[in-house]
C-alpha positions as CSV (number, residue, x, y, z in Angstrom):
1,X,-9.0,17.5,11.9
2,X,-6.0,19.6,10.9
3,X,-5.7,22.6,9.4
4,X,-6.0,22.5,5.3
5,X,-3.5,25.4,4.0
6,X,-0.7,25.3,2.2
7,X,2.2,25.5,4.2
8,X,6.1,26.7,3.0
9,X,7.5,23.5,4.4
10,X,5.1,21.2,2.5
11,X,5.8,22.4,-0.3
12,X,9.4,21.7,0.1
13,X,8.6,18.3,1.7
14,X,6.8,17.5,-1.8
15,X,9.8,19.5,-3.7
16,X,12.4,17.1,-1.8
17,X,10.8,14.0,-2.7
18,X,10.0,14.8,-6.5
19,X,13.6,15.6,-6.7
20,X,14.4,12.1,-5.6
21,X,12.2,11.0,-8.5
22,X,14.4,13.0,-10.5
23,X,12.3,15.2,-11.7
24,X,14.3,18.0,-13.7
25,X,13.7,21.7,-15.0
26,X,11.4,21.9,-18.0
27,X,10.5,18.4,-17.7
28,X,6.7,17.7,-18.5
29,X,5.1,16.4,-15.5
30,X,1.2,15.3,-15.2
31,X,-0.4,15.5,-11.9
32,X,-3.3,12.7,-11.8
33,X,-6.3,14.0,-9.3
34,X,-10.1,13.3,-9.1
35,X,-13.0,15.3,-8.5
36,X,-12.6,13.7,-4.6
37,X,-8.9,13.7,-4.0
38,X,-7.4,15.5,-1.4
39,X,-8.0,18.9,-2.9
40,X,-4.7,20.2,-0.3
41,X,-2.1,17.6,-1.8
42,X,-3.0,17.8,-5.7
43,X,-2.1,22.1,-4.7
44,X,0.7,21.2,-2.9
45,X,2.5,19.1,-5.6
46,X,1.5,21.8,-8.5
47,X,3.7,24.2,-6.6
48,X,6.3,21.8,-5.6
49,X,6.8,21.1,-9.1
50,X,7.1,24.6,-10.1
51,X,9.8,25.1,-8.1
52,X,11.6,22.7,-9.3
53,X,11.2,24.3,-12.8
54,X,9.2,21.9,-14.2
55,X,6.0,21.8,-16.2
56,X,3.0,20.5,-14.8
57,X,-0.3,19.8,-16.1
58,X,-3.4,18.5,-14.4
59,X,-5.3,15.7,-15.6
60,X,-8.7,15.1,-13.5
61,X,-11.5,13.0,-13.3
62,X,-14.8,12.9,-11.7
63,X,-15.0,10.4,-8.7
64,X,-16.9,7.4,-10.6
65,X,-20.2,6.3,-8.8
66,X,-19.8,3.4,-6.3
67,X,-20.6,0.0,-7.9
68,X,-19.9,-1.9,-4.8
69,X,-22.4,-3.0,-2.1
70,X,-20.5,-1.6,0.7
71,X,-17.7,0.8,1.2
72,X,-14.1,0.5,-0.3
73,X,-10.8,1.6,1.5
74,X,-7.5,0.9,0.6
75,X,-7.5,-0.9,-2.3
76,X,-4.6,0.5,-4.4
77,X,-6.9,0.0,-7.1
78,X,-8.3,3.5,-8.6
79,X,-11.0,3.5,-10.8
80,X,-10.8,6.8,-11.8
81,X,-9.5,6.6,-15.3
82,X,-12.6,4.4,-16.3
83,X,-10.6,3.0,-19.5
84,X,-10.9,6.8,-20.8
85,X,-8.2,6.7,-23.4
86,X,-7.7,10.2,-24.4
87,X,-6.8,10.5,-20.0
88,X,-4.4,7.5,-20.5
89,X,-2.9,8.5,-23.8
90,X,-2.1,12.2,-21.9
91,X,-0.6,10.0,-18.8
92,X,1.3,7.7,-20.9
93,X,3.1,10.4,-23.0
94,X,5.0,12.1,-20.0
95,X,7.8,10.8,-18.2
96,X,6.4,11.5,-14.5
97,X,3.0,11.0,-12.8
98,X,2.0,12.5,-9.5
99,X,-0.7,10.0,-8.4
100,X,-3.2,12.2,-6.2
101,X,-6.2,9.8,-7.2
102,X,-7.9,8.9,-3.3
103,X,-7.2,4.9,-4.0
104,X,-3.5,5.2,-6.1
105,X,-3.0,3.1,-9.4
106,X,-0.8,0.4,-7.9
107,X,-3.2,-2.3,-8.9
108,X,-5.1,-0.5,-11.4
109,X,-6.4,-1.9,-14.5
110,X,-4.7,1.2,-16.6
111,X,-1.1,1.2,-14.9
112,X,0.6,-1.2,-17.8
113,X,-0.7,1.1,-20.7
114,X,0.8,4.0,-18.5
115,X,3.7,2.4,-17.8
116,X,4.4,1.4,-21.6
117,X,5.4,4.9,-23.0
118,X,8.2,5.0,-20.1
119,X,6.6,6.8,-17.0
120,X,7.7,6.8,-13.3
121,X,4.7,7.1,-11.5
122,X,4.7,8.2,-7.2
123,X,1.4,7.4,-5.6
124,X,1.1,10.4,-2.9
125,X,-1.0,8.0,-0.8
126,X,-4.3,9.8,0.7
127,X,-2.7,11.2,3.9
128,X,-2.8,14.4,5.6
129,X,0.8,16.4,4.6
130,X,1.2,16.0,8.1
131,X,2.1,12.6,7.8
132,X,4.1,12.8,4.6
133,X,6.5,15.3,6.1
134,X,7.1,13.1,8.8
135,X,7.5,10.0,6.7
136,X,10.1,11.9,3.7
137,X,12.0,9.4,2.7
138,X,15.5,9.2,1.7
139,X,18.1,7.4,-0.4
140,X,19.0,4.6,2.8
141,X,14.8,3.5,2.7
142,X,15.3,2.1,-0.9
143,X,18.5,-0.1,0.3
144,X,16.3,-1.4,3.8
145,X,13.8,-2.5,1.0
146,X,15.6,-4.1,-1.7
147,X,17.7,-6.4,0.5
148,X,14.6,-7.6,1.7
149,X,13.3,-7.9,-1.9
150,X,16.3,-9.8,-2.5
151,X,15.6,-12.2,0.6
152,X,12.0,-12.8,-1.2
153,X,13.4,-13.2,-5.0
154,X,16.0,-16.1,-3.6
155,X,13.5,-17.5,-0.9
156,X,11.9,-20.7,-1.6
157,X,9.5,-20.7,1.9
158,X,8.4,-18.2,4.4
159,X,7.2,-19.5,8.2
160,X,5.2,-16.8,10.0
161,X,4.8,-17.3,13.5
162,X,4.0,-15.5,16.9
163,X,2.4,-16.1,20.6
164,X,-0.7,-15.2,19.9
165,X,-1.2,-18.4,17.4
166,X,-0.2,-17.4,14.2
167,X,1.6,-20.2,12.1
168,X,1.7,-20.1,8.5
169,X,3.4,-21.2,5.8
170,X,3.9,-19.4,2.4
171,X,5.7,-21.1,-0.7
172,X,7.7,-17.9,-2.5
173,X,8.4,-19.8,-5.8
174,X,6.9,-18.2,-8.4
175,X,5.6,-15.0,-6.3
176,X,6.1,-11.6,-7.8
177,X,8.2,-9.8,-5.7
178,X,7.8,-5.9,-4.9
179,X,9.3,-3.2,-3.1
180,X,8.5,0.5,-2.3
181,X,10.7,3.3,-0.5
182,X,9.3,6.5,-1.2
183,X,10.1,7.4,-4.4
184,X,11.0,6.3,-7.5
185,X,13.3,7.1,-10.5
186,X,13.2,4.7,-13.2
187,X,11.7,4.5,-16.1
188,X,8.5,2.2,-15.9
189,X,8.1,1.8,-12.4
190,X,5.9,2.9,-9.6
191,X,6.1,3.2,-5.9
192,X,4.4,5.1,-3.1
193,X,4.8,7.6,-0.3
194,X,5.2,6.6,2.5
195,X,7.2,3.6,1.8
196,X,9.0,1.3,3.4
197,X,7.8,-2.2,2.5
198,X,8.9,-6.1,1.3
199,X,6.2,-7.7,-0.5
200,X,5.5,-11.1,-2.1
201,X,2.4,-11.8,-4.4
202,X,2.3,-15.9,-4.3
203,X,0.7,-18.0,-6.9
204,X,-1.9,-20.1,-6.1
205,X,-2.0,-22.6,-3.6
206,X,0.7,-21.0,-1.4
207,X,-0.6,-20.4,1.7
208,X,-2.0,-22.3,4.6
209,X,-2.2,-22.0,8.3
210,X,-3.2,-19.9,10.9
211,X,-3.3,-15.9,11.1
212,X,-4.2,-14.5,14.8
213,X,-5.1,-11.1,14.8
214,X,-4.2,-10.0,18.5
215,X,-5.2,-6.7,20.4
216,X,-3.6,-3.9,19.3
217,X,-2.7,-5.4,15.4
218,X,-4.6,-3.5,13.0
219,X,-7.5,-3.8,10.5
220,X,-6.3,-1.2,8.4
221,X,-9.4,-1.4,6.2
222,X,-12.0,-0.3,9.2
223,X,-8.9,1.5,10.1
224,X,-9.1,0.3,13.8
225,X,-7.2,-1.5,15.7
226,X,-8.6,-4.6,17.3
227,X,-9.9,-5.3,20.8
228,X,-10.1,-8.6,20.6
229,X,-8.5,-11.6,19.0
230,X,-9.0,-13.1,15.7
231,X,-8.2,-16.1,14.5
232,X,-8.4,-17.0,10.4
233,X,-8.3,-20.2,9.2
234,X,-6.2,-20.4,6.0
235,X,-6.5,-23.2,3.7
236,X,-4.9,-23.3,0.2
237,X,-5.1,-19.4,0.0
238,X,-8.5,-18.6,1.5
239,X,-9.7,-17.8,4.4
240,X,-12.2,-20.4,5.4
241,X,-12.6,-19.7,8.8
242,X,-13.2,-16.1,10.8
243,X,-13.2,-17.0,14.3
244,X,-13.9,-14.6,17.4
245,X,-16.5,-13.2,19.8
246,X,-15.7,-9.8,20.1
247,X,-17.0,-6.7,17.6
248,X,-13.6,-6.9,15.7
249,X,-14.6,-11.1,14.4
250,X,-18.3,-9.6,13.3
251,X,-17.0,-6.7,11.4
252,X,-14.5,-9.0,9.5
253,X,-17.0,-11.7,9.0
254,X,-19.6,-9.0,7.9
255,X,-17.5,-7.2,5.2
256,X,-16.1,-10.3,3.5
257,X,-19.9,-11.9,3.6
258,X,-21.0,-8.5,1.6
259,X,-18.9,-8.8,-1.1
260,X,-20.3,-12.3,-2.3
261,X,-17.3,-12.9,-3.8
262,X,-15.1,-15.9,-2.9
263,X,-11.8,-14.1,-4.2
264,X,-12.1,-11.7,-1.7
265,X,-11.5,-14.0,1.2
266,X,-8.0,-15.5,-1.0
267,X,-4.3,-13.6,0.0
268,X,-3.6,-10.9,-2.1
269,X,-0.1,-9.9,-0.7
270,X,2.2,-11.2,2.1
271,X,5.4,-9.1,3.6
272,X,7.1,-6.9,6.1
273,X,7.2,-3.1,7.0
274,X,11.2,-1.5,6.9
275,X,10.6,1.9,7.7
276,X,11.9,2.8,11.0
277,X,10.3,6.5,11.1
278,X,6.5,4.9,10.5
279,X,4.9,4.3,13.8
280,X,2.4,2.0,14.8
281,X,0.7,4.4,17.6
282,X,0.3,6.7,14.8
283,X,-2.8,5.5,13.7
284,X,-4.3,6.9,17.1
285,X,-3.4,10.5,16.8
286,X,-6.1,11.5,13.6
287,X,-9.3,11.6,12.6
288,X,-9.7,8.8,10.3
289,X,-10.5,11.1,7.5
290,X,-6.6,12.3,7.7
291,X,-5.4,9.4,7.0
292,X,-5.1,6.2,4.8
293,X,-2.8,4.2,7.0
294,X,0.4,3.8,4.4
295,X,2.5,4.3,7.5
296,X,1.1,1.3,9.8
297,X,2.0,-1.0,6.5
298,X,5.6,0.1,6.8
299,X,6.5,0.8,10.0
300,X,9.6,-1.5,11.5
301,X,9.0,-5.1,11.8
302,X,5.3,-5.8,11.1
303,X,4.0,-8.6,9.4
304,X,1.7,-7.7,6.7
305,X,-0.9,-9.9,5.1
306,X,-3.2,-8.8,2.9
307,X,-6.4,-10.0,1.2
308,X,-8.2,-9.7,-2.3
309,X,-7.0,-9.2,-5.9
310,X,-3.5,-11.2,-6.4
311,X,-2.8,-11.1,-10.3
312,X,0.2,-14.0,-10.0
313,X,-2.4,-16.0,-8.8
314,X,-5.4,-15.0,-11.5
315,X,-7.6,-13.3,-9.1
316,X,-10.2,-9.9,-9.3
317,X,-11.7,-8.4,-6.4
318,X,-11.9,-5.3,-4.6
319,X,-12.5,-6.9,-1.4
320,X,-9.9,-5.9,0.7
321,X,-8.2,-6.3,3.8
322,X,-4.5,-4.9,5.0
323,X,-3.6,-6.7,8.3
324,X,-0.7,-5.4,10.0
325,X,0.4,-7.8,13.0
326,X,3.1,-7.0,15.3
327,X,5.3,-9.6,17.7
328,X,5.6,-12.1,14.7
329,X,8.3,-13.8,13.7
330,X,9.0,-14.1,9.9
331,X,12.2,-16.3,8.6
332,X,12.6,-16.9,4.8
333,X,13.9,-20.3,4.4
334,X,14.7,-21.0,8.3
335,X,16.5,-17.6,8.3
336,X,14.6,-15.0,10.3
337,X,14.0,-11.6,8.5
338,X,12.1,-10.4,11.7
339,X,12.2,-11.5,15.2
340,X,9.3,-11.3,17.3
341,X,8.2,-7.9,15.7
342,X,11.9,-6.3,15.2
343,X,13.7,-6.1,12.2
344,X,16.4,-8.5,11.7
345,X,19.7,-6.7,11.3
């Protein structure tokens, strides 16, 4: 594990991307935490803030008690706030949020009353500083993202292939598109750090085909990445099928079993990764406690599918899987976007 101090140039780091958000002297600024957040990033972005002559305030939140019958990672779905409306009245009356909570409000059930009173909210995603510094991002990450958003908004189909046996196909009519860069500075809007990813929430009954998992892609939930193939079966959004004879097939088969909830086998999210800093070896180089694995969903060219709550398509769960692949080939209406796991120019 590394070293947990505060550090001069992480503090700057933090100060660099605030300031993309915008953030300005004397403006009120809440900094969202819980009782198990990363104790090193919530200081880090109290100072960060100061120096920017702002005025930050600390909301936190005891960690809830786990409802769920196994472990959850990497949901993008805190439930620290618990409904507690004096915590979302406080959150919803300043302009900026640092999210420091462990899972990040992206999909959490609070984020529209938040979002009403006209905050910008940056998820800090549950990484070592170490990571963030590396991953800082910068004003040429939002334009990578949005012309891929564009591609999505306009697209009427994606095809996903690659040599390992991945085909699928994915209507994009009626998906909700979404972006994130690394920062954000509008009014009402969210994003995350590290960034760098195109993303497309279909409606239901938009996917079918078939996902192969290869060596070396990533299970991002068991944060591991896989030994041995996989091959899921996808038939009108769900997973119907988890086939494989190596450890990698039993885990997958084992945590979707445990959440006896059909939802959580259905695609949550589908895109690509922009962010040409992020690396895919990264993954390798930390304990798994340093890291929550933001940076293999956006580095350069991977395919990202994901599985569990999709509100487009009317579906709860906190089942969860983020499957990076690499070596696919991904082409929005015949046109491809990446090329046998490179970005497209």
């Amino acid at each position: 594990m590394l070293t947990e101090r505060v550090e001069s140039r992480w503090i700057d780091v933090f100060a660099e991307v605030f300031a993309l958000c915008k953030v300005t002297r004397d403006e009120p600024c809440a900094i969202l935490s819980e009782s198990q957040s990363r104790a090193l990033n919530v200081h880090l972005a109290e100072l960060a803030l100061h120096k920017l002559g702002a005025r930050p305030f600390h909301v936190v939140l005891p960690t809830p008690r786990q409802s769920a019958p196994v472990p959850i990672r990497s949901t993008g779905a805190s439930v620290a706030l618990q409904g507690f409306d004096a915590a979302i009245g406080a959150l919803a009356a300043t302009s900026f949020i640092a999210d420091l909570t462990v899972e990040g409000l992206m999909h959490a059930a609070e984020l529209p009353r938040i979002l009403e009173g006209g905050a910008r909210v940056l998820y800090v995603s549950n990484e070592h500083p170490d990571v963030l510094e590396r991953l800082c991002p910068s004003p040429a990450d939002e334009q990578a993202v949005r012309a891929g958003m564009r591609r999505l908004r306009d697209g009427k189909g994606m095809k996903v292939t690659s040599a390992a046996g991945t085909n699928l196909d994915i209507a994009l009519e009626g998906a909700r598109v979404g972006g994130v860069w690394g920062f954000t500075e509008k009014p009402r809007t969210l994003s995350h750090w590290p960034g760098g990813l195109c993303l497309a929430f279909p409606k239901a009954n938009s996917v079918r085909g078939t996902l192969v998992l290869a060596p070396g892609d990533i299970n991002l939930t068991f944060k591991r990445y896989l030994e041995s193939a996989v091959r899921l079966k996808i038939e009108a959004d769900y997973v119907t099928a988890v086939e494989g004879t190596g450890v990698d097939a039993e885990l997958m088969r084992e945590y979707f079993a445990a959440w006896g909830d059909r939802d959580a086998y259905a695609v949550s999210h589908v895109g690509w990764g922009t962010n040409r800093r992020a690396r895919w070896e990264a993954l390798a180089m930390y304990d798994r406690r340093d890291v929550n694995g933001t940076e293999q969903r956006a580095f350069a060219g991977n395919f990202l599918y994901s599985t569990g709550a999709n509100e487009v398509a009317g579906r709860h769960s906190l089942g969860h899987f983020d499957l990076p692949l690499r070596r696919c080939t991904v082409a929005v209406d015949g046109t491809p976007i990446v090329a046998e796991g490179e970005l497209v120019e």
